[in-house]
Backbone as XML, in Angstrom:
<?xml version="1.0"?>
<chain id="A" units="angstrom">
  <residue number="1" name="UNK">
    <atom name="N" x="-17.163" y="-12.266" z="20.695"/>
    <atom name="CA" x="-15.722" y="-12.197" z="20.501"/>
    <atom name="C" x="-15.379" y="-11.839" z="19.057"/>
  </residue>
  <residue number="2" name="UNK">
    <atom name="N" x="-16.232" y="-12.663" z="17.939"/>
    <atom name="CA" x="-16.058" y="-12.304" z="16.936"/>
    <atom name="C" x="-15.836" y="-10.125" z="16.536"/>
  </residue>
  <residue number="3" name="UNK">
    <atom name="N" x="-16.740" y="-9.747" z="16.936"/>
    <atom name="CA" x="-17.073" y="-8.478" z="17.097"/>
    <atom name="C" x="-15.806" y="-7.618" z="17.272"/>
  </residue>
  <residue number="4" name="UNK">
    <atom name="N" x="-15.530" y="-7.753" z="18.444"/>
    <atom name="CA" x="-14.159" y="-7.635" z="19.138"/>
    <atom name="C" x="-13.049" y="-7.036" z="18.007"/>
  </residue>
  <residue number="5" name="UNK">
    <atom name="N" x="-13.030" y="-8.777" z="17.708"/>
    <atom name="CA" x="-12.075" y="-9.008" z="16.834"/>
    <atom name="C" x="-12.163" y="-8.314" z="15.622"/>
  </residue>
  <residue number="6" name="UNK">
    <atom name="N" x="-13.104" y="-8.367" z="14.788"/>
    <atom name="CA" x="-13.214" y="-7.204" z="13.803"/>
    <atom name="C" x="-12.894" y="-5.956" z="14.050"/>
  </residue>
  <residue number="7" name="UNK">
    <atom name="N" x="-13.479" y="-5.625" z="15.769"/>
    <atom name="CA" x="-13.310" y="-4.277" z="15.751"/>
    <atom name="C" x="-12.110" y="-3.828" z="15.438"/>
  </residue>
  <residue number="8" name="UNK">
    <atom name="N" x="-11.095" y="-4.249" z="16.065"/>
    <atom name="CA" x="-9.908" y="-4.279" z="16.141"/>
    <atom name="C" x="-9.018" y="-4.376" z="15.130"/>
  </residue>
  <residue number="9" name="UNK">
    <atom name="N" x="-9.653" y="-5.329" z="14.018"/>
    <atom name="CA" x="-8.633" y="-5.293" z="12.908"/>
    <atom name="C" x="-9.291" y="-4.205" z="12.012"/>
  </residue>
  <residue number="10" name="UNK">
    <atom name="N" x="-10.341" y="-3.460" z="12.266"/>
    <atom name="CA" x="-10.637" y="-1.994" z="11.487"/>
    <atom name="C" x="-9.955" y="-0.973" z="12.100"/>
  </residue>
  <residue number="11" name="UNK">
    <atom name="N" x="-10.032" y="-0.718" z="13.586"/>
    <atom name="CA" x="-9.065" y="0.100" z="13.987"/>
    <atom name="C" x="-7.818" y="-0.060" z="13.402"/>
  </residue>
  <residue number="12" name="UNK">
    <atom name="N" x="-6.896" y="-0.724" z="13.603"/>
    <atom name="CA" x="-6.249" y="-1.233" z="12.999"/>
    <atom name="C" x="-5.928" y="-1.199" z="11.326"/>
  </residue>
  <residue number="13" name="UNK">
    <atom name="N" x="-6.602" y="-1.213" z="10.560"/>
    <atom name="CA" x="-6.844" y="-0.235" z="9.249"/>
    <atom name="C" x="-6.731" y="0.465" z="9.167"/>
  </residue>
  <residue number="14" name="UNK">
    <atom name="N" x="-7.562" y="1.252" z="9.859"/>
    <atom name="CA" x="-7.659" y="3.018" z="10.145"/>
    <atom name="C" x="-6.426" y="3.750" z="10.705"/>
  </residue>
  <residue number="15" name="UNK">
    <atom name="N" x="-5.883" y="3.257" z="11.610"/>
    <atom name="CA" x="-4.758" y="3.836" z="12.027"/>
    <atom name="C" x="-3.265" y="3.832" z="10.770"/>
  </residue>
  <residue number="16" name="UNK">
    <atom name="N" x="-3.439" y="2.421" z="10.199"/>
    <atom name="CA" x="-2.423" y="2.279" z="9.275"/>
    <atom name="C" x="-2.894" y="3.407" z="7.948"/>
  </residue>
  <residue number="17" name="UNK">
    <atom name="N" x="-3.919" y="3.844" z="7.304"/>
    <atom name="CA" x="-4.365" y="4.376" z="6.659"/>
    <atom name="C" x="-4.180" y="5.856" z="6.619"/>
  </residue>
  <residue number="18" name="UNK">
    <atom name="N" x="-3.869" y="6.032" z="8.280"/>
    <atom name="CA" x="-4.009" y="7.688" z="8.552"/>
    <atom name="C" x="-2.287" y="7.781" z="8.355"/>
  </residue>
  <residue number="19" name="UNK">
    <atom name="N" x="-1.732" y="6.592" z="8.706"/>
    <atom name="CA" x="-0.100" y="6.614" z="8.427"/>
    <atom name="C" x="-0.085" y="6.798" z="7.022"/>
  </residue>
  <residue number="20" name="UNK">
    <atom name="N" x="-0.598" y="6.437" z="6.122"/>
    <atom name="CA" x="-0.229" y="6.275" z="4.807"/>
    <atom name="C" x="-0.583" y="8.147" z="4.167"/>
  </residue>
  <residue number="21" name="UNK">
    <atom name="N" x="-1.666" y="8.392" z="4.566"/>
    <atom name="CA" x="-2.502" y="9.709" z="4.469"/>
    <atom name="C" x="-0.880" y="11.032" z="5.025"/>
  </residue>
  <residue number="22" name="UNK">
    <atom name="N" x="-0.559" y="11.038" z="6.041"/>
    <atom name="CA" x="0.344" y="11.517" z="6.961"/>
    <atom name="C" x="1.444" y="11.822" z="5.522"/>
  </residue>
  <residue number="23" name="UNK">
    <atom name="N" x="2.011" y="10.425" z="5.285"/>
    <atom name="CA" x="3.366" y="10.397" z="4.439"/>
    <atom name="C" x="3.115" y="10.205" z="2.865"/>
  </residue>
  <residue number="24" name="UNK">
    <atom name="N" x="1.661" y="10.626" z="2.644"/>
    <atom name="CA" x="1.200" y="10.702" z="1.390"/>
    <atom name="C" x="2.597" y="11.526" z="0.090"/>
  </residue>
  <residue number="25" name="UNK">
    <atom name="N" x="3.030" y="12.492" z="0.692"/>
    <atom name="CA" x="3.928" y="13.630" z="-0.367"/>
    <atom name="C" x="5.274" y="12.745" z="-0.217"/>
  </residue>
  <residue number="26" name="UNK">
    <atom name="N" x="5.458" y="11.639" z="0.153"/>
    <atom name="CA" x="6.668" y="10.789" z="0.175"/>
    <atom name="C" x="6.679" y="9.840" z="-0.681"/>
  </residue>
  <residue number="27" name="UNK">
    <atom name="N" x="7.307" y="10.090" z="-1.549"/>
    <atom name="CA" x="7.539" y="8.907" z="-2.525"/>
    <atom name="C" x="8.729" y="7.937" z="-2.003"/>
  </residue>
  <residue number="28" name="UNK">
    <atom name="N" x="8.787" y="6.788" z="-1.726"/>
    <atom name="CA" x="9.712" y="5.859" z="-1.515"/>
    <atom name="C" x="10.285" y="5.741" z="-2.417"/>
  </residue>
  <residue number="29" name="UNK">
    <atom name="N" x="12.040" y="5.242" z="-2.355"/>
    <atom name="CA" x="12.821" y="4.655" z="-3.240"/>
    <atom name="C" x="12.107" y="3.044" z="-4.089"/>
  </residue>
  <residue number="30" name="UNK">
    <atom name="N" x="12.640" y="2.706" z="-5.687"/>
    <atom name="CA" x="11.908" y="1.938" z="-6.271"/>
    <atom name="C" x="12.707" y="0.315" z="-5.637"/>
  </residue>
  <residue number="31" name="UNK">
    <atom name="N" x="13.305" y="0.240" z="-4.628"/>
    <atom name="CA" x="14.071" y="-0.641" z="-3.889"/>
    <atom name="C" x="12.866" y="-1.207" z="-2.645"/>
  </residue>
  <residue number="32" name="UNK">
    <atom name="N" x="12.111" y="0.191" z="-2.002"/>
    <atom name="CA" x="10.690" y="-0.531" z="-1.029"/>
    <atom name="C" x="9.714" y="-0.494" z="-2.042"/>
  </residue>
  <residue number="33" name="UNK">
    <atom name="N" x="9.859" y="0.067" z="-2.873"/>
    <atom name="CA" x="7.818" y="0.290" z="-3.816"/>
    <atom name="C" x="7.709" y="-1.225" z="-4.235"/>
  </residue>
  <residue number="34" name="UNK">
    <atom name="N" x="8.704" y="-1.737" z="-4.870"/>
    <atom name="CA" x="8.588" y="-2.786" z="-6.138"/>
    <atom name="C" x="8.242" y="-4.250" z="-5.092"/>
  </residue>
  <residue number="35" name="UNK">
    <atom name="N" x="9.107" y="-4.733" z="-3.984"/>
    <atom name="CA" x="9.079" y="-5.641" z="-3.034"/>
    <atom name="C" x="7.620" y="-5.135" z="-2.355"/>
  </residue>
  <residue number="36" name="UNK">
    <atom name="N" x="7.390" y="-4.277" z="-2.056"/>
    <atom name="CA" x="5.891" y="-3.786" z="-1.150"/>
    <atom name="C" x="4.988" y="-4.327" z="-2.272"/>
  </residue>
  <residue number="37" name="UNK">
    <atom name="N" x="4.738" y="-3.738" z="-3.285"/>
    <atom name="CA" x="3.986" y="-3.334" z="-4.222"/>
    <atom name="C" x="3.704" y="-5.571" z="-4.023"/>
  </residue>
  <residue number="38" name="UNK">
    <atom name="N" x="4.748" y="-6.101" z="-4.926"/>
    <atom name="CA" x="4.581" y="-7.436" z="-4.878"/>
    <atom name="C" x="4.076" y="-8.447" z="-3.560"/>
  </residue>
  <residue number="39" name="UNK">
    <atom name="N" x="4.136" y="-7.740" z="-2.715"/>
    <atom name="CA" x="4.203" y="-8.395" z="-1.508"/>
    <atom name="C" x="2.361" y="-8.157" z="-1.006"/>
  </residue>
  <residue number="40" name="UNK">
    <atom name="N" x="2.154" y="-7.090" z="-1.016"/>
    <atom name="CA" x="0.524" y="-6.556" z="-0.740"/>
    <atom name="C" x="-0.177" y="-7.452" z="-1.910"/>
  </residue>
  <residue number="41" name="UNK">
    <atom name="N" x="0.170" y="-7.502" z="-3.129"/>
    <atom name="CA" x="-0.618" y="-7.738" z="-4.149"/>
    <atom name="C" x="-0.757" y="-9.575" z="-3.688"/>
  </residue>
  <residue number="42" name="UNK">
    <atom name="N" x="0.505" y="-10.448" z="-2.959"/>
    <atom name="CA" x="-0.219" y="-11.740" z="-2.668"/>
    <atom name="C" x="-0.388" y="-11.416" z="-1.173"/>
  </residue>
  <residue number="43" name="UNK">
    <atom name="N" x="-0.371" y="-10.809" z="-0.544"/>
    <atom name="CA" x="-1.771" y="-11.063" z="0.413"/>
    <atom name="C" x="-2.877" y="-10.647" z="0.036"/>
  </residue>
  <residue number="44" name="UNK">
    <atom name="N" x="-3.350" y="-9.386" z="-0.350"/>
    <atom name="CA" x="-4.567" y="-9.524" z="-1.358"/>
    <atom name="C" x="-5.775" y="-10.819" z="-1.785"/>
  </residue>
  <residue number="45" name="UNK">
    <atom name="N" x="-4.276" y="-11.731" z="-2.296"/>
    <atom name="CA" x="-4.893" y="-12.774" z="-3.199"/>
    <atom name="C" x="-5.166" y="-13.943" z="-1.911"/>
  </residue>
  <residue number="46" name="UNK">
    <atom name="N" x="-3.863" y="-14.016" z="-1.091"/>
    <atom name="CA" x="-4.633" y="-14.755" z="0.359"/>
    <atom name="C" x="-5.582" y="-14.635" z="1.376"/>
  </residue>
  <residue number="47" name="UNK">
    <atom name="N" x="-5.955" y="-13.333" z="1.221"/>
    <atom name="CA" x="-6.719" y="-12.799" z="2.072"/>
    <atom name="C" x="-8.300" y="-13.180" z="1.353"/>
  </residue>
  <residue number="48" name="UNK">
    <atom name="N" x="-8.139" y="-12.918" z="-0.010"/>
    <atom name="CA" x="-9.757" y="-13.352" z="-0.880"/>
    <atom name="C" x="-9.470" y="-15.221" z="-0.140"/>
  </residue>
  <residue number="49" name="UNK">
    <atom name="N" x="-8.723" y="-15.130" z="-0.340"/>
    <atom name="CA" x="-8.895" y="-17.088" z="-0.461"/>
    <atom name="C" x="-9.580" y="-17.248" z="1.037"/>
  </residue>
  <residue number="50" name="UNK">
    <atom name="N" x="-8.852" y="-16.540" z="1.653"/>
    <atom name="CA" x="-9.324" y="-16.689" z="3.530"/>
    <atom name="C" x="-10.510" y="-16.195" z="3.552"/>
  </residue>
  <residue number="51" name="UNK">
    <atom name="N" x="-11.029" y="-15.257" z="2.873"/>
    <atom name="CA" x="-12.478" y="-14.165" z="3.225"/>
    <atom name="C" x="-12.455" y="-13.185" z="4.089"/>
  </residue>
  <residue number="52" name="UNK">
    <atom name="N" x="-11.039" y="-13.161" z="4.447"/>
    <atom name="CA" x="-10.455" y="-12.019" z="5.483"/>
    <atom name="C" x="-11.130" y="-10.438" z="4.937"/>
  </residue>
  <residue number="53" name="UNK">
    <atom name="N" x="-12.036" y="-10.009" z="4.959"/>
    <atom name="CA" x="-12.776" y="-8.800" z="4.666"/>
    <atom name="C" x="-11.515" y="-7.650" z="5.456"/>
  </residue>
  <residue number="54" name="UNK">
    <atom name="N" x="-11.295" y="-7.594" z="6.101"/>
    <atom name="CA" x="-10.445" y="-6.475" z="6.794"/>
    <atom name="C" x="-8.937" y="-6.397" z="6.141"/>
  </residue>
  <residue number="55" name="UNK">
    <atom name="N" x="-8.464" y="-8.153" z="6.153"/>
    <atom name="CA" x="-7.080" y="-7.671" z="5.567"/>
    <atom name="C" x="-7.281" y="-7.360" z="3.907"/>
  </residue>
  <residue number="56" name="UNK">
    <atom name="N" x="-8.401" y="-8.048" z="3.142"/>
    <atom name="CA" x="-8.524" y="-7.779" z="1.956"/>
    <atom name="C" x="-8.542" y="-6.388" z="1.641"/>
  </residue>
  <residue number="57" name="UNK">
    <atom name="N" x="-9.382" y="-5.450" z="2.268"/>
    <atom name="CA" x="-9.110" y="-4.056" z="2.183"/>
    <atom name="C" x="-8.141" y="-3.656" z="2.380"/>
  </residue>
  <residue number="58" name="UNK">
    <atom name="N" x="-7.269" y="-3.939" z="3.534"/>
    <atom name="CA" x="-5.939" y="-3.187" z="3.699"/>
    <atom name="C" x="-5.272" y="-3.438" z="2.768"/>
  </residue>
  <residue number="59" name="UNK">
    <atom name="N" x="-4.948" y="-4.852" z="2.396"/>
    <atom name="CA" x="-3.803" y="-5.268" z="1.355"/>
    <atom name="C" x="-4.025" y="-4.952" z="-0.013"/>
  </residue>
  <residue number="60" name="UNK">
    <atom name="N" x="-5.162" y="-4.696" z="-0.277"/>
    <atom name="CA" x="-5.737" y="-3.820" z="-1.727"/>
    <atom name="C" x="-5.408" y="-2.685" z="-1.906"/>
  </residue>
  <residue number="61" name="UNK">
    <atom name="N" x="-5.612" y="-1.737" z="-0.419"/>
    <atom name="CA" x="-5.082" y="-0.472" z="-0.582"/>
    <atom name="C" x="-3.744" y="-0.468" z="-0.385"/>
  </residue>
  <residue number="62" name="UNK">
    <atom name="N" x="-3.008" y="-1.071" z="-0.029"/>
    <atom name="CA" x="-1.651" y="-1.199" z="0.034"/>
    <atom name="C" x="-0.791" y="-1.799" z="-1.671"/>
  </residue>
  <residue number="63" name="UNK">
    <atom name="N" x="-1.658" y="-2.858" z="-1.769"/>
    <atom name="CA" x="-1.275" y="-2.749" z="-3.454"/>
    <atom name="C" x="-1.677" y="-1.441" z="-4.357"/>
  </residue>
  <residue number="64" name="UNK">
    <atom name="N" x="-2.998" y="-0.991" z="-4.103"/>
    <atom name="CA" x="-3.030" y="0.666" z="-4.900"/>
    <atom name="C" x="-1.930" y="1.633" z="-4.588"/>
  </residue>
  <residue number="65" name="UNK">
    <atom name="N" x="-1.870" y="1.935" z="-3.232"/>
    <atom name="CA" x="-0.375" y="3.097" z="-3.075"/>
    <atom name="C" x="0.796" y="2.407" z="-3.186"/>
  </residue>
  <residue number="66" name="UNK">
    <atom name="N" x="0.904" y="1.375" z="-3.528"/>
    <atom name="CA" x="2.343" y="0.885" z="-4.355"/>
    <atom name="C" x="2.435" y="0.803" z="-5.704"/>
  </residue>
  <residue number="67" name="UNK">
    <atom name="N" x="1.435" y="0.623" z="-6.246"/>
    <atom name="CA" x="1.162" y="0.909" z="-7.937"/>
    <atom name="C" x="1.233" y="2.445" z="-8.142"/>
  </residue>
  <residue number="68" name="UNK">
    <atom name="N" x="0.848" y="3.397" z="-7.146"/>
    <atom name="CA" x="0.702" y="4.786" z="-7.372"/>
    <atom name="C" x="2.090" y="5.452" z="-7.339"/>
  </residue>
  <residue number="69" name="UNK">
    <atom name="N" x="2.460" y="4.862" z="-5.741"/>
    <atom name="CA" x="3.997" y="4.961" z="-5.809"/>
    <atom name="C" x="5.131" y="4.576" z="-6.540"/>
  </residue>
  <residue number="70" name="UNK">
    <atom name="N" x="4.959" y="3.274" z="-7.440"/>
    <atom name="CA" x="5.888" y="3.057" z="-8.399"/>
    <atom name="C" x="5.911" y="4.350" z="-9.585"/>
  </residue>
  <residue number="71" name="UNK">
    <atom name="N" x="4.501" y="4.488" z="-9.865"/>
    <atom name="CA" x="4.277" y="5.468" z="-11.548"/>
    <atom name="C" x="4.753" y="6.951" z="-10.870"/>
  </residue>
  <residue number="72" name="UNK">
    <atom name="N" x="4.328" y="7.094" z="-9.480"/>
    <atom name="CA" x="5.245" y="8.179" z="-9.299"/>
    <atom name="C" x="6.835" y="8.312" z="-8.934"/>
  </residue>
  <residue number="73" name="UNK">
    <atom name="N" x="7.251" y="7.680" z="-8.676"/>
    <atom name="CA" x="8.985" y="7.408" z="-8.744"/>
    <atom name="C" x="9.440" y="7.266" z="-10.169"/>
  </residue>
  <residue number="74" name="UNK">
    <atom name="N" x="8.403" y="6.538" z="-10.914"/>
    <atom name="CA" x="9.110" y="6.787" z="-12.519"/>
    <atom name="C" x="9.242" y="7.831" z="-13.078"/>
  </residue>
  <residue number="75" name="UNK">
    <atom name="N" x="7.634" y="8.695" z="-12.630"/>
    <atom name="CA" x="7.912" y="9.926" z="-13.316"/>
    <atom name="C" x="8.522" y="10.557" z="-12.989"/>
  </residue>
  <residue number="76" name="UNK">
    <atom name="N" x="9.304" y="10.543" z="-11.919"/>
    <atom name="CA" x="10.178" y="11.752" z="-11.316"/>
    <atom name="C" x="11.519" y="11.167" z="-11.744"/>
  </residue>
  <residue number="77" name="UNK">
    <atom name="N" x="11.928" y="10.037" z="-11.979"/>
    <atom name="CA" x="12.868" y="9.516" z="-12.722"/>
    <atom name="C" x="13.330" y="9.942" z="-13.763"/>
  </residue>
  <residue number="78" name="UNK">
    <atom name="N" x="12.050" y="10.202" z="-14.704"/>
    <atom name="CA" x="12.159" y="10.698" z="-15.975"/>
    <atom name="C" x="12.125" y="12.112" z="-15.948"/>
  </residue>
  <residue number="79" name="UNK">
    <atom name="N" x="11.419" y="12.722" z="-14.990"/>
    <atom name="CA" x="11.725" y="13.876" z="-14.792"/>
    <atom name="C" x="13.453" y="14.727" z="-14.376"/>
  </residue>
  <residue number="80" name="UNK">
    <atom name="N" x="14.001" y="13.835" z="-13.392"/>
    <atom name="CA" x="14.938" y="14.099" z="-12.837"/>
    <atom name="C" x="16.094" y="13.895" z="-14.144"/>
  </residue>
  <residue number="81" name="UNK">
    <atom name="N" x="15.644" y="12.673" z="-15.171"/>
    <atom name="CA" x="16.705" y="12.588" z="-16.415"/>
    <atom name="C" x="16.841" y="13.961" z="-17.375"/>
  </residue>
  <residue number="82" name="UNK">
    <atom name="N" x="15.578" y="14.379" z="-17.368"/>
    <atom name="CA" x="14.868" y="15.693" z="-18.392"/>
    <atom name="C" x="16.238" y="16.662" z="-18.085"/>
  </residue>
  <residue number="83" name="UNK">
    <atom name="N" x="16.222" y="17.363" z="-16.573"/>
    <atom name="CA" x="17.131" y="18.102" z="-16.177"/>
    <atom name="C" x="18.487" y="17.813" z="-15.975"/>
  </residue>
  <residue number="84" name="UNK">
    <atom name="N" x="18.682" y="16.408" z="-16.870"/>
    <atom name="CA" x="20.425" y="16.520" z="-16.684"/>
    <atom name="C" x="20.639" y="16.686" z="-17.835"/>
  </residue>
  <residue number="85" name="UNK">
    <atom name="N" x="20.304" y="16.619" z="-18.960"/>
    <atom name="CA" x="20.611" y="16.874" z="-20.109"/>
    <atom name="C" x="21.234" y="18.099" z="-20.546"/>
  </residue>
</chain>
């Protein structure tokens, strides 16, 4: 059963992963990045505490493309300021 169950929460990875891959050229507003970004980063930290190997990966990579996604919404921030000047 154990087995199973892993399998499932890797599928389960994988599918969320290919979502993320899909909407990669989408930068979210800094209203979902900043709440996501905080939110992945403590499951992360619950997931080490649990030994959850499956959600620890997901919620790691979910804290990386929210750290990626914040620095890219800034720069386009600052970009988007450049051209009003």
């Amino acid at each position: 059963m154990l087995i199973a169950a892993t399998a499932l929460g890797i599928l389960g990875l994988v599918f969320i992963a290919v979502g993320w891959a899909l909407a990669i050229g989408d930068v979210p507003p800094l209203r979902l990045t900043i709440p996501y970004l905080i939110g992945s980063a403590l499951l992360t930290v619950y997931s080490i505490i649990n030994w959850d190997l499956v959600f620890i990966a997901l919620n790691a990579a979910a804290t990386a493309l929210s750290a990626v996604n914040l620095v890219r919404r800034i720069r386009m921030g600052k970009a988007n300021a450049k051209d009003h000047r």
